[in-house]
N, C-alpha and C positions, 0 to 999 in steps of 0.2 A: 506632559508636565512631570512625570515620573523622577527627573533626575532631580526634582526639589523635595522628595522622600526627606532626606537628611535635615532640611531645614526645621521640621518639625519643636527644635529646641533654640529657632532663631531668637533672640531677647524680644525682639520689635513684635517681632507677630505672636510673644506672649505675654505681650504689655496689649496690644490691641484686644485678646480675647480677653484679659481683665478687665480693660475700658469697659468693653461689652456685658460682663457679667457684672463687675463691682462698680462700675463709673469711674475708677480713678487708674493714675497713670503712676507708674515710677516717675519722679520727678530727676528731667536731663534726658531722658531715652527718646522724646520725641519731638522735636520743635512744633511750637505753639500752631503754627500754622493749620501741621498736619490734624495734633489734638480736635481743634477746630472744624474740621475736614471729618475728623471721624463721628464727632457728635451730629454735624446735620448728614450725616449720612445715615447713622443710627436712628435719626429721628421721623428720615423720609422712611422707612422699614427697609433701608436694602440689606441683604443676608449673605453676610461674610462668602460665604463657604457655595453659593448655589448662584446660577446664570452669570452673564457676561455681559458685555454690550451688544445692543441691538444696532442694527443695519437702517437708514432710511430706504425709501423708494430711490428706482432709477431716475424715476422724471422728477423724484422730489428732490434729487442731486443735480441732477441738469437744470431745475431753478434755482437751486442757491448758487448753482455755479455762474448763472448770468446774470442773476442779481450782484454776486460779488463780481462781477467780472474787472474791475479796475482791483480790485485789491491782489486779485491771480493774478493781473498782469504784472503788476508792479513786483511780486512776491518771487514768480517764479526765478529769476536770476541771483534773487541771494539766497532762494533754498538752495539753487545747483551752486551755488561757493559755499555754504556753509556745508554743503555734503562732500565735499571735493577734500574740505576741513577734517568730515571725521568718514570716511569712506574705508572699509577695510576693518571698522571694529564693529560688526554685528549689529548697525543702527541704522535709521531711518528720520529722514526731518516729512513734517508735516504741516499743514497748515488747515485748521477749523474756523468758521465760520462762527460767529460771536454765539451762536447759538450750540458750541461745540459740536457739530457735526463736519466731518473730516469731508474738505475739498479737493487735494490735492495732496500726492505723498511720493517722497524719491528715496532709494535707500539699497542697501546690498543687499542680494537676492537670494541669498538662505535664508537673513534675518527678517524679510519681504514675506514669505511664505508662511513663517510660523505666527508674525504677527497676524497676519491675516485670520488665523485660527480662531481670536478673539477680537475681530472686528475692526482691529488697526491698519485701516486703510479707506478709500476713499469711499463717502457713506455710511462711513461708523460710527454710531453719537456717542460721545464723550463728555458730556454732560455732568455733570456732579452729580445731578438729579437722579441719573439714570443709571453711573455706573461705579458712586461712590467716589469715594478720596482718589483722581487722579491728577495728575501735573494738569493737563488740557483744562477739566472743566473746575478744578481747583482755581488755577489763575483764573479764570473768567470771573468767578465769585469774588476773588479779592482783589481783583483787578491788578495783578503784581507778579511779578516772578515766582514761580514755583518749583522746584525740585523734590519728586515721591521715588525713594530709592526700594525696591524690592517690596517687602513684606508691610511695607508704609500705608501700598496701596489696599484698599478697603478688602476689595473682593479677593478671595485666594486664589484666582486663575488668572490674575494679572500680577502676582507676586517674581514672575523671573524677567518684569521690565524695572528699568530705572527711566524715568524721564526729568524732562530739562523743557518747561514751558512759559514763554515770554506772550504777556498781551500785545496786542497792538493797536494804535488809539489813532483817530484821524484828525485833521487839524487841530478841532476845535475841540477834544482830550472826549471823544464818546468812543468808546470800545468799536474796534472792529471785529477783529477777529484774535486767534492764539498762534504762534510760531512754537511749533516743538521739536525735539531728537527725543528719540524714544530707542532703547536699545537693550542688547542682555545683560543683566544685572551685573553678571559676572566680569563684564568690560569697561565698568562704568570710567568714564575718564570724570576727573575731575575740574578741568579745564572748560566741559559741555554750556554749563550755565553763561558763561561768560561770553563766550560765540553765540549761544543764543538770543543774549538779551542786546548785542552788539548789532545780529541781525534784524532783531526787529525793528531797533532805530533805522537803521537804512532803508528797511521799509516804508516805518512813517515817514523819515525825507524825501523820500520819492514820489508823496501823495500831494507833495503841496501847490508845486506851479500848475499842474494841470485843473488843481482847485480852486485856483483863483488866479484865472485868466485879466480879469479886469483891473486887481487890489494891485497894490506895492509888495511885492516880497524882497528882502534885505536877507542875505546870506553875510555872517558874519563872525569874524573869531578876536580873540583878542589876539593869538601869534596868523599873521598871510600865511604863512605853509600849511595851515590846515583850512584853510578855505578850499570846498572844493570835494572835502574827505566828510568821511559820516560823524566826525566831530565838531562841523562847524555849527553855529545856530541859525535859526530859520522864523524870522519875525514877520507876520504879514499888516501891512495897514489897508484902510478902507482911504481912497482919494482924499476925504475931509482930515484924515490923519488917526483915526478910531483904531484901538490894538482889535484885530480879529483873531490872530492865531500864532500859536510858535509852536517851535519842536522843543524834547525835553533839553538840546543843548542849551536854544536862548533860554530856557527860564532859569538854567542852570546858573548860566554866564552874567544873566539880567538879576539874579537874586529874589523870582517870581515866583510863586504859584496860579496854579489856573484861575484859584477861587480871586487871585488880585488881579485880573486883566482886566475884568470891568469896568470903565472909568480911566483906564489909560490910554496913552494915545501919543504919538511919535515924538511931540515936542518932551513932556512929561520924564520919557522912557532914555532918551537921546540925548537932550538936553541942546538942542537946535529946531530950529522949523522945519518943517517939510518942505516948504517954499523953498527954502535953502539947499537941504540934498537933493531938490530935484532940480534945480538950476548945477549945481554941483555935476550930478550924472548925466545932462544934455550937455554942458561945455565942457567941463574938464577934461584934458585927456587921458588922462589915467586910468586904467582897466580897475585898480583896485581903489578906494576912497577911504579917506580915514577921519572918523569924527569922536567927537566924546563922549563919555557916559557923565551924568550927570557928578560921580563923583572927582571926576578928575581925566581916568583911566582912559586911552586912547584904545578903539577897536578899528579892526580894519576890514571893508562888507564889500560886496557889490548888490548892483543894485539893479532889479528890471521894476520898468514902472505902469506895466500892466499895456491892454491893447491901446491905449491914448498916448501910449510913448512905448520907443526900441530899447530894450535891453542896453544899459550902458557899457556891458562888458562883450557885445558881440560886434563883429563888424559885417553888414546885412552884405549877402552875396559874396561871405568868404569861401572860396573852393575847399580849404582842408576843413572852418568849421562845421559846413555842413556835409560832412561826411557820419556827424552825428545828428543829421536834422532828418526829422518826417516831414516831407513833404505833403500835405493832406491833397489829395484828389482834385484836380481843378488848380493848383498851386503850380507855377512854373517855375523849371526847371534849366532854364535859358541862360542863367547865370554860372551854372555848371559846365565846363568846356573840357573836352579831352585836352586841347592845348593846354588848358592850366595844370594837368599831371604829367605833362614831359619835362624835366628838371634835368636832365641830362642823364639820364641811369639807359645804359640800352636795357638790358630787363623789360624795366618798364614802357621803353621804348616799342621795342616790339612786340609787348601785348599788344599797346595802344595801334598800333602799326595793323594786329593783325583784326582786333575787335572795328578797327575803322571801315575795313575792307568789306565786311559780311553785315555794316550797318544798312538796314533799309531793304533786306533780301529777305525778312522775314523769319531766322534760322534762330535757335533760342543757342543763349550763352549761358553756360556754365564756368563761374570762378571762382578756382581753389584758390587758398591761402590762410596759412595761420589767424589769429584774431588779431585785430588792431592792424592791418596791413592797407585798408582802406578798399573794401570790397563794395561795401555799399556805395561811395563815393563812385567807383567805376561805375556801377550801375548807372547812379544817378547823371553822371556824365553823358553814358549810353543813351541813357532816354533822350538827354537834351539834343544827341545829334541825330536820332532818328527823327523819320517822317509822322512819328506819335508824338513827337515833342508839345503839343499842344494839348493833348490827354494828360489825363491822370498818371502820376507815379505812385503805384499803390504798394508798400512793402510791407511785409508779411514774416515775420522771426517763429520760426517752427518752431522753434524751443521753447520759446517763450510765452505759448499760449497753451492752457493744461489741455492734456488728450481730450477730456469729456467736452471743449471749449472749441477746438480748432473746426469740428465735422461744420457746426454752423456760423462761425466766426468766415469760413473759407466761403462754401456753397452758399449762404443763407438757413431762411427758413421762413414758411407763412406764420401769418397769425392763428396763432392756436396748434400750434406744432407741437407743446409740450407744455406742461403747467411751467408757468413763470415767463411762457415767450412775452416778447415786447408787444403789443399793439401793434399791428399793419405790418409786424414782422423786419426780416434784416435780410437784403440782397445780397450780402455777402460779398466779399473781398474781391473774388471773380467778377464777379459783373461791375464792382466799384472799377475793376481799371479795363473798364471795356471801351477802346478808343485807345488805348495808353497802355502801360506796362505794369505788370504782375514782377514784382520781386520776391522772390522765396528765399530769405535767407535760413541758413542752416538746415536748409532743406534732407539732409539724412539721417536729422530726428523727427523726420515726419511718421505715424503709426502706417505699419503695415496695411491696415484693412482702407486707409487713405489714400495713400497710395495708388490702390485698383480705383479709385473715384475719379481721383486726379486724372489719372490716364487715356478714361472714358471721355473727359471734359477737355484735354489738348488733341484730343482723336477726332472728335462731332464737334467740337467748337461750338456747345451749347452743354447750358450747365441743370439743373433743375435742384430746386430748395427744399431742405425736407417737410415732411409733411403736403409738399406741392406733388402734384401732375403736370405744372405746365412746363415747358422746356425754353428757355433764353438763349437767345443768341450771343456769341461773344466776339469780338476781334479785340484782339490785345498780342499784344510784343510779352514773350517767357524769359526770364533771366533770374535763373539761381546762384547762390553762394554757398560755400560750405569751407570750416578750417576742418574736414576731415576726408579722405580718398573715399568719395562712393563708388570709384571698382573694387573700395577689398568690403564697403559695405556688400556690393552684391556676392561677390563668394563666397561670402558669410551667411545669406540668406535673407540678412535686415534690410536689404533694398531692390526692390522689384528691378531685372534685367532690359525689361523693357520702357521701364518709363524710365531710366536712366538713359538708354538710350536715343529716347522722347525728347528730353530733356538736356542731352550734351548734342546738340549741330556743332557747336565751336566750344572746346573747353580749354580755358588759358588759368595760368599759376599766377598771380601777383606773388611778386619776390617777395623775402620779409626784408626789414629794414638793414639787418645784418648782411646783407647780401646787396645792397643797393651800392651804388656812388655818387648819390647825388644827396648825401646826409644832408650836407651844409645848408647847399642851397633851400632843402626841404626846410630845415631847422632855420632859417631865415625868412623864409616864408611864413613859418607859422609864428615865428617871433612878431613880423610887423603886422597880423592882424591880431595877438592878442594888445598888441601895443597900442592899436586905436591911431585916429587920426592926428597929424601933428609930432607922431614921435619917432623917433629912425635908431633905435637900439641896437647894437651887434654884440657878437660874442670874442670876446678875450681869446687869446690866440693859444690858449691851454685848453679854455672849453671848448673849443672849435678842434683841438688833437681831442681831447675826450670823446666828445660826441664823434671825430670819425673813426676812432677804434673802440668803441663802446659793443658791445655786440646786441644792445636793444633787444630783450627777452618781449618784452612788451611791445615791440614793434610803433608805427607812428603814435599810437594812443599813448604810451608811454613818454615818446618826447613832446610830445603836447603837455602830459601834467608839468614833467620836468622845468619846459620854458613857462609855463602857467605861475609855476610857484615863484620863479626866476623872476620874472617881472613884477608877482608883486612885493618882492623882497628888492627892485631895483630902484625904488622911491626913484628921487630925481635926476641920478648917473644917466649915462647913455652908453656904458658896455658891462655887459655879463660877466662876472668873474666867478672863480671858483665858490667863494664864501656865498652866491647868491646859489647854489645849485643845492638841492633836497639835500639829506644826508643819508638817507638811505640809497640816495643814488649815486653818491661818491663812493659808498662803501660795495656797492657792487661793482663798483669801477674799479675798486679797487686803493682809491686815492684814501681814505684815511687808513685802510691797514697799511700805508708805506709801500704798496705793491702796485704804483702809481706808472701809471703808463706813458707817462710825461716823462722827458729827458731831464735829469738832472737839473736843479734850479743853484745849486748849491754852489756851484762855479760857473762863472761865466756870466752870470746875473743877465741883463739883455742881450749879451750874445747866442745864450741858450732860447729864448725865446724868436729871436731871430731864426736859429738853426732850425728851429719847428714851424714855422711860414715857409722858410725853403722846401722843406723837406714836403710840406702841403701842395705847394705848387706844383713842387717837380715831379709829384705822386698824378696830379690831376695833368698836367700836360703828357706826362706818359701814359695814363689811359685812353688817353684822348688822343695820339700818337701826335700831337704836337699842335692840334687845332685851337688856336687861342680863341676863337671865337664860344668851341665845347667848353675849352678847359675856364673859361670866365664863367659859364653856364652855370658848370657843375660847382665851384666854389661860389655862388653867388654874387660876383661882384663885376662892374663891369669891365671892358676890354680896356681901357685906359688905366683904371686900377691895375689891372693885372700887367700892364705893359711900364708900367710905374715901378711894380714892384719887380717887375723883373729886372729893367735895368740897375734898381738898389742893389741885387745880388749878384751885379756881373762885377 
């Protein structure tokens, strides 16, 4: 800490030693917050200038980590964006346990190191209590955003951090835990707070369906194009119609506070029955619904209505949606067909071609490809055509589960394995898909010393739990994913040689979508199952050039939001037009900076639209060297269509 010598004349850290000595503050030098911050820190006796934060126990991090375990999971995928956000300036995101003790921490690996010096990192209590005026145990106290820049914070050996700390509250607004960036003073961006407190909302949205399974939750915005996005609100009712819980957008949106939910209840809030939206979202066909608010104002939500009714916006046994679905153990998987991924794209043709060949020989598959390309969905396909299709599809996101989380979340563990284990213990993932399929996706962020476990367990075909002696048998079908090369991971060192090799019998690419030709048809596909039953939507013959010269960064996940927003911006029309498509995705297109990839509209008015069907056609018969039967495949429509349109242009 040497190179903060010079600070010694900072303003802030000599308004704090006068707090300390005289009680009072220059008035303006420190926001109220912090003042506040310093007095019960001075009150608890902690001493400026002497110790740091203390460490908890290993096993007493291995309970909080399985006590939290829903909040890791949920958490883990907006710390890795929100670090992707500031990665390269000397910081670290983290996430503490309501009781400020640090669960989980990602960050660049010089600024990794030094924080570690003073306990910033996983099992370091952060506490107000314990370690003085910090962002972490600060927010926890005032239940609210905090930012402690340098010399702010209490102790003098945490003065070369700046943090940026957001609480995070679970349905029903009781504290969970803290979301932080923590970083060197020196770098501070000032934009941190913002991203942080954005991420913590995505977190709270992510806690809600899986918390109420049985209630009505109503996803809803006043504009459809943010449905969907971490701005929309998130209202939940009890079947009788009782408010139980919202995110901070609805109370935003609703004009609530926590302390006024009591007593409200769907009609009250809505200003219709429930009897009514729920007849609404069983017939209607529309993906999106639109009702009133009491004052007038029209919102537009969807709506699942818990396990006694289907999701009004899903269509049950869609191939592309559940490319985003878990299937839980025991769940079939029979609806999933390799036939429903041939669209006409050879690419994907002869993956499917050649994963068909090695289905049922027992050989584990390995598939590359970028994210959003629909790797899982192959999986899930796979299982359905193997001789395990009656098993479990058990999938497994390395990433996504924190390192101190994955050893017993995969193997298991007995009871009494570690303070905090569960009663009667957890079999673990392995043995959940025994009979059935083990999916690994992102399998080359799994930890090295996991890795040697793993390899032992696809070697002996028997797994053992920690804490256990006794050894389980397994038979299950292996298939991993990954959007990164595990051959340059292993001559790198970060991926064991031979369980790679364990692990690729057959390793195929899924194309990205930029690379495919079978856009249309995909994108008409996924059109008519967000469209619900009853409706036959298309795309405008500009959005249909767009989407086939688009280069899709995002791959299928991407044209799914795309046509998502699309229809519910398509109220009662039945074709797509420009005006219904995002605007951040015409502007990567290109079409409102005027660098529009469409031919000229300017002259020729329906003859230029005409010229651009030709030109689609004659683009799909010549890949297809002239098979009308492909080339209707690959443009999604059928051979009559396309034998219709061909004679228009002769």
């Amino acid at each position: 800490m040497g190179r903060f010598a010079t600070e010694e004349f900072d303003p802030v850290r000599k308004a704090r030693e006068e707090f300390l000595s005289l009680g009072t503050v220059p008035t303006g030098l420190v926001a109220d917050t912090i003042l506040r911050s310093w007095r019960r820190s001075a009150e608890r006796g902690i001493v400026m200038g002497q110790g740091g934060a203390r460490c908890t126990s290993r096993h007493d991090l291995l309970r909080r980590q399985d006590k939290n375990h829903v909040l890791l999971t949920r958490s883990r995928s907006v710390m890795e964006g929100l670090y992707q956000e500031i990665s390269g300036t000397s910081s670290m995101v983290l996430l503490a346990d309501r009781e400020g003790v640090i669960l989980h921490s990602i960050g660049d690996a010089d600024f990794v190191q030094q924080a570690q010096q003073v306990s910033l990192k996983p099992g370091g209590i952060w506490s107000e209590g314990v370690n003085g005026t910090n962002a972490i145990g600060t927010s926890l106290v005032d239940q609210a955003p905090v930012l402690v820049h340098s010399a702010e914070h209490f102790r003098d050996i945490n003065r070369f951090l700046t943090c940026a700390a957001a609480p995070i509250f679970d349905p029903r607004g009781c504290i969970l835990g803290v979301l932080d960036v923590s970083g060197d003073s020196r770098t501070h961006q000032h934009h941190t707070m913002a991203l942080v407190r954005l991420s913590a909302q995505m977190i709270e949205n992510q806690m809600f369906i899986p918390e109420f399974p049985d209630d009505i939750v109503i996803n809803f915005h006043l504009r459809p194009e943010f449905l969907g996005t971490h701005y929309e609100g998130i209202a939940v009712f009890a079947p009788d119609g009782r408010f139980i819980a919202a995110n901070r957008s609805a109370l935003l949106q609703l004009s609530l506070d926590r302390s006024r939910m009591t007593g409200e209840s769907f009609s009250t809030i809505f200003g219709i029955s429930l009897a009514k939206l729920q007849e609404q979202a069983r017939l209607r066909p529309q993906p999106v619904l639109k009702f009133p608010l009491p004052s007038g104002i029209e919102i537009y939500g969807r709506v699942c209505l818990g396990t006694s009714a289907s999701p009004s916006t899903i269509v049950s046994g869609s191939p592309v949606v559940a490319a985003t679905k878990t299937l839980r153990p025991g769940e079939s998987t029979e609806g999933i067909l390799l036939e429903d991924l041939q669209l006409g794209d050879p690419k994907m043709q002869a993956v499917i071609g050649k994963v068909r060949r090695v289905t049922g020989h027992d050989i584990p598959i390995m598939i590359e490809g970028e994210s959003g390309t629909g790797k899982e969905l192959l999986a899930h396909a796979l299982h359905g055509a193997s001789p395990r299709r009656k098993g479990p599809f058990v999938p497994v996101n390395c990433a996504a589960i924190p390192e101190g989380l994955i050893e017993s979340e995969l193997f298991g563990y007995q009871e009494g394995a570690f303070t905090g284990a569960r009663r009667k213990g957890h079999i673990g993932k392995i043995r959940e898909a025994d009979g059935g399929t083990l999916f690994l996706d992102e399998i080359g962020e799994m930890p090295l010393n996991l890795q040697a476990r793993l390899l032992r367990v696809l070697q002996d075909r028997t797994v053992s739990p920690l804490g256990g002696s006794a050894t389980h048998r397994v038979d299950m079908t292996v298939i991993c994913a990954t959007n990164r090369r595990v051959r340059d991971l292993v001559s790198t060192g970060s991926f064991r040689e031979d369980l790679y090799y364990r692990l690729n019998g057959l390793l195929v690419t899924i194309p990205t979508l930029r690379e495919r030709t079978d856009k249309l048809p995909l994108a008409r596909r996924i059109l008519g199952e967000l469209s619900g039953t009853g409706r036959h939507p298309d795309l405008a013959t500009e959005v249909a050039w767009i989407f086939e010269s688009h280069p899709w960064p995002g791959n299928i996940r991407q044209m799914h939001n795309v046509l998502r927003t699309a229809v519910a911006l398509l109220g009662d029309r039945t074709e797509i037009t420009v005006e219904d498509l995002p605007e951040d995705f015409l502007e990567q297109a290109g079409v409102l900076s005027g660098a529009s990839p469409l031919p000229s509209l300017e002259k020729g008015g329906e003859k230029s639209l005409a010229a651009m069907e030709e030109s689609v056609i004659s683009s799909a018969l010549t890949r297809t060297g002239g098979n009308i039967a492909a080339a209707s495949r690959m443009l999604g429509i059928s051979r009559n269509t396309l034998y219709r349109k061909l004679r228009g242009t002769v």
